[in-house]
C-alpha positions as CSV (number, residue, x, y, z in Angstrom):
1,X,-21.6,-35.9,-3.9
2,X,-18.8,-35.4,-6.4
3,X,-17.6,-32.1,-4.8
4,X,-14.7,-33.5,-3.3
5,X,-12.1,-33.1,-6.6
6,X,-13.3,-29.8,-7.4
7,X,-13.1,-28.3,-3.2
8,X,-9.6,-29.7,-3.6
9,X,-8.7,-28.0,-6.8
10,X,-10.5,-24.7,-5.3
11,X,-8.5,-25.0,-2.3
12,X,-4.9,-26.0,-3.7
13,X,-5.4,-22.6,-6.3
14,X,-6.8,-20.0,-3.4
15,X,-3.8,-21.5,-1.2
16,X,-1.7,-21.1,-4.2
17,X,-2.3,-17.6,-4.6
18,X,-2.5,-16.8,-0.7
19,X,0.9,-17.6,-0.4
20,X,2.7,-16.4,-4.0
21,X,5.0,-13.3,-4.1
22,X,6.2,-12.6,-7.2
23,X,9.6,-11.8,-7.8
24,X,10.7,-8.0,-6.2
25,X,12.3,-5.6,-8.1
26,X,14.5,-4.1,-5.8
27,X,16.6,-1.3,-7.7
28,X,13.1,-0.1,-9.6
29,X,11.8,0.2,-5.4
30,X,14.7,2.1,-4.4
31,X,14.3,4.8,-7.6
32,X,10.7,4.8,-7.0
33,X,11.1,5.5,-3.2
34,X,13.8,7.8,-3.9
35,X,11.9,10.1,-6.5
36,X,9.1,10.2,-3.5
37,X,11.5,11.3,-1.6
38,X,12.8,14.0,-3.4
39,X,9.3,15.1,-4.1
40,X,8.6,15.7,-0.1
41,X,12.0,17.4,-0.4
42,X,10.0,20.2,-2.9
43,X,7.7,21.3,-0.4
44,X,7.5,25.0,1.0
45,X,7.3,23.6,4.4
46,X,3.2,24.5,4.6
47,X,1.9,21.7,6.7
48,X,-1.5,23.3,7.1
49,X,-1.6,22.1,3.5
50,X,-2.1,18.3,4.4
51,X,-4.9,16.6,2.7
52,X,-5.0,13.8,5.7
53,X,-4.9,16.0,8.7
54,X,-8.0,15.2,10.9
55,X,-10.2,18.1,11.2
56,X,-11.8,16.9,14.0
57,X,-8.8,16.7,16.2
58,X,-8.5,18.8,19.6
59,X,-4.7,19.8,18.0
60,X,-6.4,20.8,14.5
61,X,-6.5,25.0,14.2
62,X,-9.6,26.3,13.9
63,X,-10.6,28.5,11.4
């Protein structure tokens, strides 16, 4: 017995954290967002160049 305190305390911290959201930066998301943008803006338009594109696909080229 004796758990009882402690199970609280666990539970009032994990629910604590489940539901904190630190405070957002909004203007430092926009210039971040914005220099990704401009950095998709730089390619040469080579899309067989994408280091996600599914290989195994039907639509994939083959080689």
């Amino acid at each position: 017995m004796g758990r009882g305190r402690q199970k609280a305390k666990q539970t009032k911290v994990a629910r604590d954290l489940k539901y904190y959201s630190p405070p957002t930066d909004l203007t430092a998301l926009q210039r971040e967002l914005q220099s990704q943008r401009g950095e998709v803006g730089e390619s040469d338009g080579n899309e067989d160049s994408d280091d996600w594109a599914d290989e195994d696909a039907p639509s994939a080229r083959r080689r």
